[in-house]
C-alpha positions as CSV (number, residue, x, y, z in Angstrom):
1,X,119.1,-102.0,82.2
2,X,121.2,-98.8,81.5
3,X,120.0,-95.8,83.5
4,X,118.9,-93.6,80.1
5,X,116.7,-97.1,80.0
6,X,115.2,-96.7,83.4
7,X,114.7,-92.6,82.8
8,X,112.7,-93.5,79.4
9,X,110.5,-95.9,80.8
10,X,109.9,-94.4,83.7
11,X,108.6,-91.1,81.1
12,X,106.7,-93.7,79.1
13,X,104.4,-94.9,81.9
14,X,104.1,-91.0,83.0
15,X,102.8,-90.5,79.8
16,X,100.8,-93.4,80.0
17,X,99.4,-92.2,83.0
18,X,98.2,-89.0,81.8
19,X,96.7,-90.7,78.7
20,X,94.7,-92.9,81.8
21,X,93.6,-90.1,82.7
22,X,91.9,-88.6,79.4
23,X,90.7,-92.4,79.3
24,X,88.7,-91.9,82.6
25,X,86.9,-88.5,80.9
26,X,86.4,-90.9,78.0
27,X,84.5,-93.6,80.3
28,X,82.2,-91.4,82.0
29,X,81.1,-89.4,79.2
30,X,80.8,-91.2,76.2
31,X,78.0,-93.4,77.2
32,X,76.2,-90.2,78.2
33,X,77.1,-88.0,74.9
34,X,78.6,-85.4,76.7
35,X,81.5,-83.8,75.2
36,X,85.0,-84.5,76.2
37,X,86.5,-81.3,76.5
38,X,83.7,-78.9,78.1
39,X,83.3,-79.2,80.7
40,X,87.1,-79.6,82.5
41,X,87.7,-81.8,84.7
42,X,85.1,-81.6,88.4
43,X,84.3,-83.4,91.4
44,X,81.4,-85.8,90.4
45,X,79.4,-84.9,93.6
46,X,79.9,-80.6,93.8
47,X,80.7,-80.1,90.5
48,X,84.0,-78.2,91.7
49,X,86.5,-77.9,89.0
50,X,89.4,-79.8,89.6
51,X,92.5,-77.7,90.0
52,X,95.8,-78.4,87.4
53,X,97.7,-79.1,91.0
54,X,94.8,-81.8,91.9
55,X,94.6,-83.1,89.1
56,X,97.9,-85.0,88.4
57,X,97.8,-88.7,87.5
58,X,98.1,-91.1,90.1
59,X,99.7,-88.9,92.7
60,X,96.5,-86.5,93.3
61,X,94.8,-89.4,94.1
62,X,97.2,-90.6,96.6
63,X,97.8,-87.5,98.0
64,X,93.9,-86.6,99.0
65,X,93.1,-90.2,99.7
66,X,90.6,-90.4,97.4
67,X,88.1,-87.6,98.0
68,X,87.6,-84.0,96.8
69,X,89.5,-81.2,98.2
70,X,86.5,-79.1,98.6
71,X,83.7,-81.6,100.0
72,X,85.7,-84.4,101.2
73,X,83.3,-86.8,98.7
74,X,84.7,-90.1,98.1
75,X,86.0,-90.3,94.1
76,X,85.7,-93.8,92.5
77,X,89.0,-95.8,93.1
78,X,88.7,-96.3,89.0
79,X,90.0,-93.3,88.0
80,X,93.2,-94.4,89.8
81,X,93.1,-97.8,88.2
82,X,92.2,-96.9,84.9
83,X,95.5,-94.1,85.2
84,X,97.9,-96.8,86.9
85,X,96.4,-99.4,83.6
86,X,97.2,-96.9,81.3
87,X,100.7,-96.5,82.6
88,X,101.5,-100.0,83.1
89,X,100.5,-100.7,79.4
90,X,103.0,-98.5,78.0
91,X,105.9,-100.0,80.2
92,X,105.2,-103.5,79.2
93,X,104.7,-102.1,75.6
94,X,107.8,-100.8,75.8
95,X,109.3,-103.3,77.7
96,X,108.1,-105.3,74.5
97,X,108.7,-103.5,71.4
98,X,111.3,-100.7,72.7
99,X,110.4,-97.3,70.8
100,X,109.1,-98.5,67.9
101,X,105.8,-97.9,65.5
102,X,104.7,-101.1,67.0
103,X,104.8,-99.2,70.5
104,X,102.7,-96.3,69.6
105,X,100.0,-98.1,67.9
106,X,99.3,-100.6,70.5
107,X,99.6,-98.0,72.9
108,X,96.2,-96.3,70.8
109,X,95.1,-99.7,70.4
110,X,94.9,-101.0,74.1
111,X,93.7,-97.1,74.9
112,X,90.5,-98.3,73.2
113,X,90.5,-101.6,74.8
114,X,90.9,-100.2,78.0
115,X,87.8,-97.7,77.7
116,X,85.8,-99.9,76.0
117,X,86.3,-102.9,79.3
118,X,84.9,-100.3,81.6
119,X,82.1,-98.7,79.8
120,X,80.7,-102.6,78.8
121,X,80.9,-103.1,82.3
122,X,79.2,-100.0,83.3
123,X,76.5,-100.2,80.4
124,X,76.8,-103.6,78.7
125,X,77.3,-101.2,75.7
126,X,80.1,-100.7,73.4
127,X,80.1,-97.0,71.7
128,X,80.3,-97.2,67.9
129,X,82.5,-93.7,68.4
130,X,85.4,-96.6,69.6
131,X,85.3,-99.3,67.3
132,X,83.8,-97.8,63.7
133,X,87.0,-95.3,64.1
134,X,89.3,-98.1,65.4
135,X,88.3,-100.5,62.4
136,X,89.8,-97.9,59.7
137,X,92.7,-97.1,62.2
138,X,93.8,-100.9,62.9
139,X,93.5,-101.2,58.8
140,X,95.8,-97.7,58.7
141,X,98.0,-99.1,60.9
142,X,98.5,-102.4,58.8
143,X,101.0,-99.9,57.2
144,X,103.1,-99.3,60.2
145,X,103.4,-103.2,61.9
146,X,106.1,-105.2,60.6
147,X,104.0,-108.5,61.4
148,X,100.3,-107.4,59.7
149,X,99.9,-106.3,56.4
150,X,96.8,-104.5,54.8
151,X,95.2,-108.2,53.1
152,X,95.9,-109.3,56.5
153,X,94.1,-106.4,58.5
154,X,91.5,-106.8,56.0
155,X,90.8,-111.1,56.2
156,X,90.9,-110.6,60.0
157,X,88.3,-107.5,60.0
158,X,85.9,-109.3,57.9
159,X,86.4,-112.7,60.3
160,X,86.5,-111.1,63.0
161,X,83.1,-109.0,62.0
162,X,81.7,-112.0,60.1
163,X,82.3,-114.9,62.7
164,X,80.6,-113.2,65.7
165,X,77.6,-111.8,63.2
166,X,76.5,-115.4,61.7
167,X,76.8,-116.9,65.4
168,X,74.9,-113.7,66.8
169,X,72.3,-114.9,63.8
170,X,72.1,-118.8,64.1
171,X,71.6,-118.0,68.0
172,X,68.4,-115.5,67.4
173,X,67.4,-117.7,64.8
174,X,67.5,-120.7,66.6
175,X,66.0,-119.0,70.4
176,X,64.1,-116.3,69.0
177,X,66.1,-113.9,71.0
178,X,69.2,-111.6,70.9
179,X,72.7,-113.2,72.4
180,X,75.1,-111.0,71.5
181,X,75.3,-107.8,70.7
182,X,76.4,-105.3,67.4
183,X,79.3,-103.8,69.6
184,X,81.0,-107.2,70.0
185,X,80.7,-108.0,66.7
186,X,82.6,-104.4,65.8
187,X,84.7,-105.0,68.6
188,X,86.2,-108.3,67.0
189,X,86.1,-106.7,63.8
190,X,88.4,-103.4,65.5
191,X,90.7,-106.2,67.0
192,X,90.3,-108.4,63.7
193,X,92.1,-105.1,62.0
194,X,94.9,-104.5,64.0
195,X,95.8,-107.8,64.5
196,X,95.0,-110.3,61.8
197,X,93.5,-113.6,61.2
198,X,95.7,-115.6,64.2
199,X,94.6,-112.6,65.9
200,X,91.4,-113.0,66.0
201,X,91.0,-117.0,66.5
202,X,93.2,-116.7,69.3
203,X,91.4,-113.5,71.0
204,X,88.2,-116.0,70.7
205,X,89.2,-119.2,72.2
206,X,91.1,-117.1,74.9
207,X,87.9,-114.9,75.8
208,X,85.9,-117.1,75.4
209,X,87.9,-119.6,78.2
210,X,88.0,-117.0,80.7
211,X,84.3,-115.9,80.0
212,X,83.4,-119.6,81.0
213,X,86.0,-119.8,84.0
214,X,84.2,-116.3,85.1
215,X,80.4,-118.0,84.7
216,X,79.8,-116.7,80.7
217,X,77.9,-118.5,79.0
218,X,80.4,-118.8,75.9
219,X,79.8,-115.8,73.9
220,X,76.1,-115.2,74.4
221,X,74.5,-112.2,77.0
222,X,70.9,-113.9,78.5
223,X,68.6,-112.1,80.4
224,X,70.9,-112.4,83.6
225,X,73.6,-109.6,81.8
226,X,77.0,-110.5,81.5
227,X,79.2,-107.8,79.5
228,X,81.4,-110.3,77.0
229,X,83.4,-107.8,75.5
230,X,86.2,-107.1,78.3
231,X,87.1,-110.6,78.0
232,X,87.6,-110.0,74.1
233,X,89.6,-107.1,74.9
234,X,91.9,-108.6,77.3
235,X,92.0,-111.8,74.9
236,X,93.3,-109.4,72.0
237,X,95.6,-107.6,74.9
238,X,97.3,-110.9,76.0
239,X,97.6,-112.3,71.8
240,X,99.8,-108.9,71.1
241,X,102.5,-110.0,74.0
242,X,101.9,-113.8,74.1
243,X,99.7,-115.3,70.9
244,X,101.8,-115.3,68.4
245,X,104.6,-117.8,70.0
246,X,101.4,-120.0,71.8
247,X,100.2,-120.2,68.5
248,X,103.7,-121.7,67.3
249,X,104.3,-123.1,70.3
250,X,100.5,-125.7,69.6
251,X,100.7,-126.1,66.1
252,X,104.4,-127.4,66.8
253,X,102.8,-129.8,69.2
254,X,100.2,-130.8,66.8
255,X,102.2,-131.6,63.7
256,X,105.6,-132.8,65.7
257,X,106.5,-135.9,67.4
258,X,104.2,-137.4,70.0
């Protein structure tokens, strides 16, 4: 890799970084209706603002060890993983897809993903404000990726919306009780959008394998919790990098020589 290379990506997880960062404001105040600009950033515990100088991604953290400058309160090791996520998304975007249409929107699209893994395991909720926009922006950006078209966006929005909300049905109908909520279905719709049909049959045999291996029951929330969408987030963040040639890859298997 050429040092210009190096330079760029080295800027790309900055800015991805600093996008973390806005993603962390996004996480603790969307669940709570509270606006994202007013207040500026503050300590959690004394409501200090939090000085430009304090305030830089990743570093600040590091640098005060965790804790606020004026009353030494412990902050929430998240805000430095959600900012070093953020970061690492846009290098192995990069990494991926060079600078490209296809960079910036699954930067935006795994921006969403990433906020909505955290506040679903905070709440077991997944705002509306995320996926309602994100379905008309993964059908916008059918426009800009090489690899999805607009009848594609669309055929994987209504399968991805309409496969979770019939099972969400047949399972109330049949046990008289909700199993899965409206924001997953939306959720699958969101990713249905941006990524297509394959997308969305992949993103739900992949989550739905590591919700089992991590004690899910399939796609279903009972009474002892269990947040399913993060696992549908990173089954749609793992298609964009790796589903399409898996995809090849088995139906190669299936119709080739045994």
């Amino acid at each position: 890799m050429d040092l210009g290379r190096v330079i760029l990506a080295f800027w790309i997880f900055a800015v991805g970084a600093a996008v973390g960062s806005f993603l962390n404001v996004c996480i603790v105040r969307l669940p709570k209706g509270l606006s994202l600009v007013k207040p500026g950033s503050h300590c959690p515990s004394c409501q200090n603002p939090i000085r430009f100088y304090d305030n830089i991604p990743l570093l600040s953290y590091l640098v005060l060890r965790g804790k606020c400058r004026k009353c030494k309160a412990s902050i929430s090791p998240r805000y430095f993983l959600v900012e070093g996520l953020s970061g690492l998304n846009g290098l192995a975007l990069f990494r991926n897809f060079g600078l490209s249409p296809e960079l910036l929107v699954y930067f935006i699209f795994f921006s969403a993903l990433l906020v909505i893994i955290f506040i679903d395991l905070d709440t077991w909720t997944i705002p509306d404000v995320i996926t309602l926009p994100g379905i008309v922006a993964g059908v916008a950006a059918s426009f800009l990726l090489p690899n999805v078209n607009l009848r594609q966006s669309l055929l994987g929005l209504l399968a991805g919306g309409g496969v979770l909300f019939l099972v969400a049905t047949g399972y109330q109908l049949l046990r008289k009780r909700e199993g899965m909520g409206g924001g997953d279905i939306k959720l699958l719709a969101m990713i249905g959008a941006f990524l297509g049909l394959p997308g969305v049959i992949y993103t739900l045999f992949a989550s739905s394998l590591a919700g089992s291996l991590a004690g899910v029951l399939f796609m279903f929330r009972d009474k002892s919790g269990g947040a399913f969408g993060p696992f549908l987030a990173l089954g749609a963040m793992t298609y964009v990098f790796w589903g399409p040639p898996l995809i090849h890859w088995y139906l190669y298997r299936l119709s080739g020589p045994v």
